[in-house]
FIZA-449140 format. One line per field, with one value per residue (C-alpha): x, y, z. Coordinates in steps of 0.001 Angstrom, whole numbers, plus 500000, padded with zeros to 6 digits. Example, Ala and Ser with C-alpha at 12.3 -4.5 7.8 and 13.67 -1.06 7.14 Angstrom:
% FIZA-449140
u: c(512300,513670)
v: c(495500,498940)
w: c(507800,507140)
This chain:
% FIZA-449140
u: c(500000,501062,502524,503250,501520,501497,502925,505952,506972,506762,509079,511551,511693,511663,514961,516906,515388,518710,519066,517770,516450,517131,517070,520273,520371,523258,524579,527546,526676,527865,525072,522180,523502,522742,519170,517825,518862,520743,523234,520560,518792,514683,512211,508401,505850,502884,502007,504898,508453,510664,514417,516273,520376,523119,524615,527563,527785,528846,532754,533629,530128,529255,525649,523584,520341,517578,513952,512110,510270,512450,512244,514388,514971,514277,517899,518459,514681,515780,518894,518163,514917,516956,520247,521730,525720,526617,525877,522201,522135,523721,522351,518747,519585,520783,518009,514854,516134,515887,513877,512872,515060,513132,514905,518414,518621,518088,519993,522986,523030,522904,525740,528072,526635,527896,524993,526443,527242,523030,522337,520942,520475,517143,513825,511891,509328,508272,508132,506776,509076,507983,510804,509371,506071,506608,509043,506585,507955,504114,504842,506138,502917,503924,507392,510683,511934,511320,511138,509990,507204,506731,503529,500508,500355,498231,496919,500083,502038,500688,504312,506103,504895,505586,509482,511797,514861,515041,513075,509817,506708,505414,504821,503690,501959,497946,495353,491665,490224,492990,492634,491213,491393,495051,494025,491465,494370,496999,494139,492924,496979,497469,494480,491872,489094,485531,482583,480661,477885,479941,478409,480686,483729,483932,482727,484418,483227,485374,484203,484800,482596,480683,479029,481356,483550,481983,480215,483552,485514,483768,483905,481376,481462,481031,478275,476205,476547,475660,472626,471644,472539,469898,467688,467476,467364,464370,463068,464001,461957,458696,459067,459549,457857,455135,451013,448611,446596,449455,451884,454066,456823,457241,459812,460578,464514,465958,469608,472861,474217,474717,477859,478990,480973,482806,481578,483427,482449,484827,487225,485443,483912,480260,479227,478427,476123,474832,473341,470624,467520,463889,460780,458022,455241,452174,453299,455369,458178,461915,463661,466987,467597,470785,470894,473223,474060,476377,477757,476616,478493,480049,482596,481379,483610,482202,479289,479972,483769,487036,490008,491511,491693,494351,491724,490610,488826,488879,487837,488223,488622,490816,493804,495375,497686,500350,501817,498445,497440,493581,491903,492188,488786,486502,483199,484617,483083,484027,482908,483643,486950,488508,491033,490413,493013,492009,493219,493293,493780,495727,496599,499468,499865,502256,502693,499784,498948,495158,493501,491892,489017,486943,483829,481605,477908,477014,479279,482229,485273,487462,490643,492012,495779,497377,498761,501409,500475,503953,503628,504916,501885,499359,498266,498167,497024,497137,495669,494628,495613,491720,490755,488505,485514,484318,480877,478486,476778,478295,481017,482208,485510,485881,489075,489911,492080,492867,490096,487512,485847,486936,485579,483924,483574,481270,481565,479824,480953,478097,476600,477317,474315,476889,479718,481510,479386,476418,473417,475061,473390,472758,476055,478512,476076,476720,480248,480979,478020,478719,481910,485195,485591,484439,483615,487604,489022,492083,493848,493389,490163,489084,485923,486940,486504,482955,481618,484446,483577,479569,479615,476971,476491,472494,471434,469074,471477,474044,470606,469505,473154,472944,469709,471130,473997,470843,469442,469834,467357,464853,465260,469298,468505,466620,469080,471438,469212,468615,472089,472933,470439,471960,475357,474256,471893,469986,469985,468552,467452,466763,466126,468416,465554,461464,459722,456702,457048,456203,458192,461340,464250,465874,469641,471432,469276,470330,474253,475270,474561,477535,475012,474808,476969,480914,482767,485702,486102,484716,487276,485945,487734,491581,490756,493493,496148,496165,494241,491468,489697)
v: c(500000,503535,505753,508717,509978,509786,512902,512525,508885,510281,513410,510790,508403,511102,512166,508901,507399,506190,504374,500563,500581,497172,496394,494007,491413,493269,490181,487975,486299,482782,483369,484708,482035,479452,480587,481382,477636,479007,475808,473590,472608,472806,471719,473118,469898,468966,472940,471617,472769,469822,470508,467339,467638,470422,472298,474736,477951,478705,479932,483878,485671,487932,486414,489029,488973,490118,491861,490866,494228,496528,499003,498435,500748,499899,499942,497251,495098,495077,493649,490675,490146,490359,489805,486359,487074,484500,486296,486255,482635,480645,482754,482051,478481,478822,480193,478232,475731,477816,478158,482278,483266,486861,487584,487247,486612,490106,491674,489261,489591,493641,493257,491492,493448,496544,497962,497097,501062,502154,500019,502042,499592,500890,499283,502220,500161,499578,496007,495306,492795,491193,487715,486427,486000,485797,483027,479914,477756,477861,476825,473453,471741,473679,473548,471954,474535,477314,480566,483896,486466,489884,491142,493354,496621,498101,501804,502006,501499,504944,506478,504219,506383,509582,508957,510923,509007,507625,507844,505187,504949,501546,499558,496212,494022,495244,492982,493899,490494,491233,495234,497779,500376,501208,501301,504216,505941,505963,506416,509413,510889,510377,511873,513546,512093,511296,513440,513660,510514,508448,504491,501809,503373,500722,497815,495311,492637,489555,487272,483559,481799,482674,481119,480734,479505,476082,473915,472103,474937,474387,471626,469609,470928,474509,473754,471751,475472,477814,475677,475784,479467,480038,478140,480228,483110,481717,480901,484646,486166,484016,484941,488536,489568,487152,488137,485150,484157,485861,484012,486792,486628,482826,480634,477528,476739,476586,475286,475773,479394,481840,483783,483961,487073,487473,490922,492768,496498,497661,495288,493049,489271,490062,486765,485270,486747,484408,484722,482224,481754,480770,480524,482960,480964,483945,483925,480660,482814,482445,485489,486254,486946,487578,486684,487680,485316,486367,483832,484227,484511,481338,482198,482483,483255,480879,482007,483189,484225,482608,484771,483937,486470,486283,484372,487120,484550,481412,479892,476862,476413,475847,477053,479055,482024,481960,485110,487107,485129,484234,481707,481884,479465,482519,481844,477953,476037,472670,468720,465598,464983,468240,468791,471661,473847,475258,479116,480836,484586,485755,488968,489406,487685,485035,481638,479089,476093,475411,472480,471965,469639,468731,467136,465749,466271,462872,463926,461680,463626,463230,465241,466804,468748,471023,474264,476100,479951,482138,485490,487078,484598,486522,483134,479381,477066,473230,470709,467701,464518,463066,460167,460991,461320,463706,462789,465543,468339,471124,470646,471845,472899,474021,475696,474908,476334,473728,471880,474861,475993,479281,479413,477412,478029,475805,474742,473123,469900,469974,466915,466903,466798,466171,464117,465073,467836,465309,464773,462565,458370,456544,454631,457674,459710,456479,456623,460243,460734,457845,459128,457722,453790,452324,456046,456457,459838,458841,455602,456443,456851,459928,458093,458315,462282,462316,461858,464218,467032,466327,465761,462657,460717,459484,456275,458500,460966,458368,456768,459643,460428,456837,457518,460760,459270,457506,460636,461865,463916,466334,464669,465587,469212,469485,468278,470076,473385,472558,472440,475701,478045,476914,478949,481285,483875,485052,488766,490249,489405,491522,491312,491712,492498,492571,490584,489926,490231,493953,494520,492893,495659,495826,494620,498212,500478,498316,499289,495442,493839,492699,495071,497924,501161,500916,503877,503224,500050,501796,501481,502930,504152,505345,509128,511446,511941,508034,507986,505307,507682)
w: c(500000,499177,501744,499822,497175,493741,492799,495666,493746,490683,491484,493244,490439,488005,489894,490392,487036,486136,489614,490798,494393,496250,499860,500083,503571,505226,506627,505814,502933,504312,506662,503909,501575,504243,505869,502198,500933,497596,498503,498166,495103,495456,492324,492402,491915,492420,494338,496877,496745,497101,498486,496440,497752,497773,495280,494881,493952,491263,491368,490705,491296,494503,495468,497329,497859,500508,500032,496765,496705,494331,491785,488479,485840,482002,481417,483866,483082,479501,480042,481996,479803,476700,477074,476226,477690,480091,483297,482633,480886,483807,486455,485060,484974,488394,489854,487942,491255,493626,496650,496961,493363,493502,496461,495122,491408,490620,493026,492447,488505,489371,491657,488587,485449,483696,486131,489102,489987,489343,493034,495796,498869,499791,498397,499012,501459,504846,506062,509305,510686,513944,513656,517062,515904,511991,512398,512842,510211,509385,505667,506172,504524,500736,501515,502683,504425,507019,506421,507988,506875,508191,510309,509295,510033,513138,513898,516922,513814,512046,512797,511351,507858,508862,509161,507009,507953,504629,501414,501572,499388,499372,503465,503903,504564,505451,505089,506020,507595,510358,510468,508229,510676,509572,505579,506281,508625,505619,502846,504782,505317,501537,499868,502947,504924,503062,502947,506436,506079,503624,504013,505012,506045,509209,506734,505013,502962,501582,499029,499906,497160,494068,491829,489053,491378,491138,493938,494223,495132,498607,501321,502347,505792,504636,501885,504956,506998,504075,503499,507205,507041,504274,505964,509063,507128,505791,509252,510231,507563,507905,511992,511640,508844,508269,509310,510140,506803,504787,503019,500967,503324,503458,500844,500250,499838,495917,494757,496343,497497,495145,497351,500433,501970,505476,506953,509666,510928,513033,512827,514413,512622,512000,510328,507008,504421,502363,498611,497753,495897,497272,496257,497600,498580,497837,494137,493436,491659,492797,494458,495564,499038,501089,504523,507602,510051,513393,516040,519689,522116,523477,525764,529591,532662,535684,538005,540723,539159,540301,542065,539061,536886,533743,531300,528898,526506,524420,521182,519082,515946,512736,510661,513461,512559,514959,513331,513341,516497,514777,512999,509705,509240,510546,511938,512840,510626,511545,510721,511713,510238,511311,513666,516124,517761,521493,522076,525112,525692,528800,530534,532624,535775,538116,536273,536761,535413,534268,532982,529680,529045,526332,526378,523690,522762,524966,527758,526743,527677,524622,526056,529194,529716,531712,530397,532165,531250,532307,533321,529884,527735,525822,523728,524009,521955,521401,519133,521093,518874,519036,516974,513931,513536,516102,517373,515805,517707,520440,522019,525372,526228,530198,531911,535275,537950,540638,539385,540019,536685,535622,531925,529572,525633,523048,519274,516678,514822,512586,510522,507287,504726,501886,500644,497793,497177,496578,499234,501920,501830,504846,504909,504555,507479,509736,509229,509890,512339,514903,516719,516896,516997,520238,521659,522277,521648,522914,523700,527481,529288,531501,532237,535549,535312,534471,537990,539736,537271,537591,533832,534331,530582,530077,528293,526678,525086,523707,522424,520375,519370,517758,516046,514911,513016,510842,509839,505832,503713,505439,509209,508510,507873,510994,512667,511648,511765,515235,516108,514063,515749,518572,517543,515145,514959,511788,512075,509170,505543,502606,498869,495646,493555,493113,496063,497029,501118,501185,504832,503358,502619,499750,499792,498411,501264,503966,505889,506083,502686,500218,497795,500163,499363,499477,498062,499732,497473,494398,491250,488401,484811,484964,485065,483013,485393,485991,489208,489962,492526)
């Protein structure tokens, strides 16, 4: 994102045009050769890179490298692009086995070219470094290696653009989902604030699916929600809107979702909104609704509260971001085959240790560990190594301090009404709906817990649970509608075009919509002097 304006680059470049800005390592190069891998030969396949053996380097050239966020000049782009001398050829060569070659190959052939004198060390950028956290190794699934990746920015960090120690005009990285809050801050610096009254300033909406996308773009678990989703949106109109005798505000389900967006005001995870077709039931004729729905509030400090007080708040779910410290998987859509991390929030405080427990929608407790929180913690989290399937329905996850309760938090393993993007048969629903083999989570047993912790199991819930894993066709849906409402709220629904329920608001006049107004976001034609907006 910029951090200077237009005109200011411009000027600069306009200045230095004969000059290639790159941000070199400043280390010893044994070192940078070493942590970057360029002695080690790595092969892209299969969307995994693949680290086969060592390699040398090859004899008489200074490798540099370091940022791959630069600015070259023509002179310089048309030389590598072009030129076939042997500098280019072998370096290319070279680097097509390479693990990060953007964030060496140019700066090395620069370093040994006829060019070598047009280097400025200075990429012209901001990069919010923060090696403790952005060090995870969190990229070992896509590839053999471990590597680090820098933070995103936060309003504290505003300063950090208004230094003058050295020329910048690009920072990174910002992404929305984490905080927006920041993008207004610099957007406003740059170019002035919006009009007074300007809609959805605090909004943001991300696309996750779309039609065109294709149904098997998504998973099965997060098909099963959108469905439900639409469903109590459908609920939530008939309820709200609907008059005794009157059916114009009353639909009938059609097809799968048409899109679904993430919404956050404030910064803050509002819920899905979901695109999806029904039919109104006063007129027969299909309509296209959008509905919003929010998760309630699960997390619940213990009545009457402990003396312990360093718990700030918990939540399960998947895809954790160690370096962002969320979940990437918002709104925790989870099934039976997932694997869920437990997070715990903590403020500052002497060293304890709690206990962790989890306990299934029959009671069964599937997990328990201690934790010990130090005094510096600000986030835990663990992924207990349960056996799969996870018995459908909501969970419980409770957080002792010497075995008194000082928190508790819920989440939903929902049923799955499809496999493979088809409605789920009998057999599959079985498998995935009946818990883990012989009700064990875990080769050991906290059985004994159950009656300690007053967490009693009943004949007659393990009964229905077992009759539950039956279920497919309508009987599934109500299930798992059942189970949804219990999560998730539908909070409002309104109407992309004509309708027939006369109370229903139209999608564009409402504030939350993926329809409603968002100049902000607005790109239209370049205009003359090159500017979007």
């Amino acid at each position: 994102f910029p951090c200077r304006t237009n005109d200011q680059l411009v000027a600069f470049l306009s200045r230095y045009r004969d000059m290639n800005f790159l941000k070199s390592h400043g280390r010893d190069n044994a070192r940078f050769i070493r942590k970057q891998g360029l002695d080690r030969l790595f092969l892209e396949c299969d969307t995994h890179m693949w680290r086969l053996g060592d390699r040398r380097i090859p004899e008489g050239i200074a490798v540099d490298g370091g940022s791959d966020w630069f600015l070259l000049n023509r002179k310089f782009v048309e030389y590598v692009t072009f030129s076939n001398d042997d500098l280019v050829t072998k370096m290319k060569r070279f680097y097509s086995y390479t693990l990060l070659p953007a964030e060496s190959f140019f700066h090395t052939v620069l370093e040994n070219s006829p060019y070598c004198d047009s280097m400025v060390d200075n990429n012209l950028r901001i990069t919010n470094w923060n090696r403790k956290l952005g060090c995870k190794c969190q990229y070992k699934h896509i590839v053999d290696w471990c590597g680090c990746s820098p933070n995103d920015f936060k309003p504290t960090d505003f300063h950090r653009f208004q230094q003058t120690a050295r020329p910048t005009f690009f920072a990174r990285k910002f992404e929305a989902v984490v905080n927006q809050e920041i993008i207004g801050q610099l957007d406003y610096y740059l170019y002035g604030n919006y009009p007074p009254g300007t809609p959805g300033l605090r909004a943001y909406w991300e696309s996750v699916y779309d039609e065109p996308d294709g149904l098997h773009t998504l998973s099965d678990v997060a098909l099963t929600m959108y469905h439900a989703f639409a469903r109590l949106g459908l609920r939530r109109a008939e309820t709200s809107f609907h008059a005794a005798g009157d059916n114009s505000c009353r639909y009938y389900p059609m097809g799968h979702p048409v899109s679904v967006h993430l919404y956050f005001l404030a910064d803050r995870f509002q819920g899905f909104l979901i695109r999806h077709h029904a039919t109104n039931l006063a007129v027969s004729k299909l309509e296209t609704l959008e509905t919003w729905v929010m998760p309630k509030k699960v997390f619940k400090i213990a009545s009457p509260p402990s003396d312990f007080g360093r718990l700030q708040f918990s939540e399960i779910g998947t895809e954790w971001d160690a370096k962002e410290r969320l979940f990437r998987n918002f709104g925790g859509l989870l099934g039976p085959t997932d694997e869920p991390v437990g997070m715990q929030k903590w403020g500052k405080g002497p060293n304890v240790t709690v206990t962790v427990i989890w306990v299934d929608p029959i009671n069964v407790i599937a997990a328990t560990y201690d934790i010990l929180i130090e005094s510096s913690a600000e986030f835990t989290h663990y992924k207990p190594p349960l056996n799969l399937p996870l018995r459908p329905g909501v969970w419980t996850i409770k957080i002792l301090h010497h075995w008194v309760q000082v928190a508790e938090t819920k989440f939903l393993v929902t049923p799955l009404t499809f496999s493979n993007q088809q409605p789920i048969k009998q057999e599959e629903a079985m498998k995935y709906h009946s818990g883990p083999p012989k009700n064990a989570y875990m080769e050991q047993s906290f059985q004994g817990l159950n009656p300690v912790l007053n967490i009693p199991i009943s004949a007659a819930r393990v009964d229905q649970a077992k009759r539950n894993a039956e279920l497919v066709g309508a009987r599934l849906e109500a299930w798992v509608d059942s189970l949804v409402g219990n999560i998730w709220s539908a909070v409002d629904i309104c109407s992309t075009g004509p309708t027939a329920c006369p109370v229903m608001q139209g999608c564009t006049q409402t504030a939350w919509s993926s329809l409603s107004p968002d100049p902000k976001s607005e790109l239209g034609p370049v205009k003359p002097d090159g500017r979007l907006r």
